[in-house]
C-alpha positions as CSV (number, residue, x, y, z in Angstrom):
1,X,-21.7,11.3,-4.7
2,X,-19.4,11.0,-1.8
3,X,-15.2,10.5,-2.0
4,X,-13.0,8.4,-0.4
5,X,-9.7,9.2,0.2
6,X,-7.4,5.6,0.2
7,X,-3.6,5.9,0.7
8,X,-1.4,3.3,-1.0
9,X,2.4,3.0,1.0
10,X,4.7,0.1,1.5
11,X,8.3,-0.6,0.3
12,X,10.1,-0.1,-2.6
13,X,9.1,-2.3,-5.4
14,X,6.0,-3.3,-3.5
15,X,3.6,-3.0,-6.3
16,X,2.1,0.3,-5.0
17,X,2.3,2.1,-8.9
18,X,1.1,-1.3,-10.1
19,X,-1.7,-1.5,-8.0
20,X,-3.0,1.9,-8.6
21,X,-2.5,1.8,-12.4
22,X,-4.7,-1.6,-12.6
23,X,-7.7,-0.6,-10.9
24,X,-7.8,3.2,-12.2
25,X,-10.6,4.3,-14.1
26,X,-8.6,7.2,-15.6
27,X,-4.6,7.3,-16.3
28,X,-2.5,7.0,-13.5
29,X,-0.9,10.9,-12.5
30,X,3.0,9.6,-11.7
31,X,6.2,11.0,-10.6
32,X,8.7,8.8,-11.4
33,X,12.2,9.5,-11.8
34,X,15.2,7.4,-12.8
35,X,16.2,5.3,-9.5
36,X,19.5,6.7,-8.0
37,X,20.4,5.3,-5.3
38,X,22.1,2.1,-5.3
39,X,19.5,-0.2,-3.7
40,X,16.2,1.1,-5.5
41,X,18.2,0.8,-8.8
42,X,18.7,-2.8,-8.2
43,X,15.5,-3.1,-8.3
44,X,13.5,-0.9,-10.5
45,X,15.3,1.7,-13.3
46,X,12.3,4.0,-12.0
47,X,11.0,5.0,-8.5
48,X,7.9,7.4,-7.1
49,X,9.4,10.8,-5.7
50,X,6.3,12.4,-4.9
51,X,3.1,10.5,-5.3
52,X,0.6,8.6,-8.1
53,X,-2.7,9.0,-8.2
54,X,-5.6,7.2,-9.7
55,X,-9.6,7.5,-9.1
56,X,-12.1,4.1,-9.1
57,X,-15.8,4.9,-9.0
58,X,-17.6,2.3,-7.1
59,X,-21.3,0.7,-8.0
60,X,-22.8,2.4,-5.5
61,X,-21.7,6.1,-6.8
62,X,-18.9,6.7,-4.4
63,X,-15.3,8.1,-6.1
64,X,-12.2,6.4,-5.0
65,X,-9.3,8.8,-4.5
66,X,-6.2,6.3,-4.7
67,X,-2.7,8.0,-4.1
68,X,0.3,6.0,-3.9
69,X,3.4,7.0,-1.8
70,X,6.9,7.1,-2.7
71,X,8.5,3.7,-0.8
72,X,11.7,5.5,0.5
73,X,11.9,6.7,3.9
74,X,14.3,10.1,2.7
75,X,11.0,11.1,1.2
76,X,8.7,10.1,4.3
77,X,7.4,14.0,4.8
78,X,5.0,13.0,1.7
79,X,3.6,10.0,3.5
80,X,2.6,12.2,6.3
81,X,1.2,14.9,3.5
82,X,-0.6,12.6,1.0
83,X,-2.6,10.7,4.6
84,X,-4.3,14.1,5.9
85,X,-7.8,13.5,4.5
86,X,-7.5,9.7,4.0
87,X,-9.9,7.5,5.3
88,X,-7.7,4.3,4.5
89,X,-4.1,3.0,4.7
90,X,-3.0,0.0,2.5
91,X,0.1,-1.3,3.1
92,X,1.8,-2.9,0.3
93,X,5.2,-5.6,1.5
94,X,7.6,-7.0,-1.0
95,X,8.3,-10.3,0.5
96,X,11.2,-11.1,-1.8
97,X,12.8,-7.7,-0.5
98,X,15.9,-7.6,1.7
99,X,13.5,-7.1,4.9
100,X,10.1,-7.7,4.5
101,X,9.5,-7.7,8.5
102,X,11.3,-4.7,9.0
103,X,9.9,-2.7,5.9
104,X,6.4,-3.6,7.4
105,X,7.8,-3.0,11.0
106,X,8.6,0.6,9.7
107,X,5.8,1.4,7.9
108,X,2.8,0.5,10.9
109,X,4.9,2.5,13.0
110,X,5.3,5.5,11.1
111,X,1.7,5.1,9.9
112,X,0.5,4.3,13.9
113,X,-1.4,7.5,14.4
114,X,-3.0,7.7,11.6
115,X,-3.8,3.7,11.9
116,X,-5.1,4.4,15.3
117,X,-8.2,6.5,14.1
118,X,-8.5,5.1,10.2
119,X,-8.5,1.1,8.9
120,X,-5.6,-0.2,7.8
121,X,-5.2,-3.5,5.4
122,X,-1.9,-5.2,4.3
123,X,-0.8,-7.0,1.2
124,X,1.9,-9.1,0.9
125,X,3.4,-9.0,-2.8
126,X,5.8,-10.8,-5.0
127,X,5.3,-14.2,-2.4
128,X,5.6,-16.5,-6.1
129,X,9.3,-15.4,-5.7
130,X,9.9,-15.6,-2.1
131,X,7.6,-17.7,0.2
132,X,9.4,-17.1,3.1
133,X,8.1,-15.5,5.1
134,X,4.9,-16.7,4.8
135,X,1.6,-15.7,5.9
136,X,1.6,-17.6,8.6
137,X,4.7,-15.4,10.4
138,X,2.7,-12.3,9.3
139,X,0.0,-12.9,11.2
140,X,2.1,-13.7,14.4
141,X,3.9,-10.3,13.7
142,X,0.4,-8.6,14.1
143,X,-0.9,-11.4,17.1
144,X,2.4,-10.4,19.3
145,X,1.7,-6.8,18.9
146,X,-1.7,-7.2,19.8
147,X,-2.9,-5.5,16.2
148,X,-5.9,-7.4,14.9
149,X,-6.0,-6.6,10.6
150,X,-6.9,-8.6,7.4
151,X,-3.8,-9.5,5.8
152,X,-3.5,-11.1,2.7
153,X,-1.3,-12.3,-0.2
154,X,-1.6,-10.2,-3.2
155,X,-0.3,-9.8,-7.2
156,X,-0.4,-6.3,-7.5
157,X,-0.6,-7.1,-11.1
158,X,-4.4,-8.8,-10.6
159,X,-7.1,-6.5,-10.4
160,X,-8.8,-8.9,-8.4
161,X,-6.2,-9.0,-5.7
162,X,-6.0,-5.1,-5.5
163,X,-10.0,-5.3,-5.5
164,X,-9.6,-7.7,-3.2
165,X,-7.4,-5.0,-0.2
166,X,-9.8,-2.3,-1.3
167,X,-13.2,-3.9,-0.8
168,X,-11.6,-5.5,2.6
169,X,-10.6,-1.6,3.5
170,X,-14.0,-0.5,2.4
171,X,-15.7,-3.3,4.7
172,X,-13.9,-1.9,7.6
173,X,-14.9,1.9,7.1
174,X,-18.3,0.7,6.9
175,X,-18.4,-0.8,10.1
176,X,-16.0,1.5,11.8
């Protein structure tokens, strides 16, 4: 049986926890702590500090490895730790955040080596309470930077959506 090692990152409230937690075979390993700072506590009374973690077997045998990253930058020296090994980025955007643009912005540019030798997908979350922007202006974002990726809407909440990213992510490694 072989393993697959898929990261999970994005910004804060994205649906990265979520995401692994609804697909995971076996209980999610968290490290949550009580939000502190003042924007994260807005949002969520809880926040990733380290990682999560979740496994997924596929039909065809083949074990899943799912860790999630913490969505602050002050604790970006574990996005570059919990990558090493990973086949496959997913980028998870809050689209009612402050900034989706420039949350993704930062994240394809801190991810951009890794991105430049793996597969990369990207979900936009939480677009039933913002719809602006829409889809349409995140694919432009990519088109203008010459980047060519599936990007799609997603509820980290529906297994289908999150099965969704991951058999698109899976798709590309296969043809990679």
């Amino acid at each position: 049986m072989s393993e697959i090692k898929l990261v999970f990152t994005g910004s804060v409230g994205a649906g990265k926890t979520t995401a692994i937690e609804i697909i995971s075979e076996i209980p999610v390993i968290r490290t949550d702590v009580r939000a502190t700072d003042s924007e994260t506590a807005k949002r969520k009374e809880k926040t990733t500090v380290a990682m999560d973690y979740g496994e997924l077997t596929l039909e065809d045998g083949q074990k899943l490895r799912l860790y999630g990253t913490p969505g602050q930058q002050r604790f970006d020296y574990m996005w570059r730790i919990l990558v090493k090994g990973a086949l496959g980025l997913i980028i998870l955007v809050d689209n009612a955040g402050s900034d989706p643009i420039g949350d993704l912005a930062r994240y394809v540019d801190n991810f951009r080596d890794f991105v430049s030798n793996n597969q990369m997908v990207v979900g936009v979350t939480r677009m039933d309470i913002a719809s602006e922007p829409d889809m349409d202006f995140y694919h432009q974002y990519f088109a203008e930077r010459g980047i060519a990726l599936p990007i799609f809407p997603v509820d980290a909440r529906s297994k289908t959506s999150v099965v969704m990213l991951i058999q698109s992510l899976i798709a590309m490694l296969e043809f990679s």
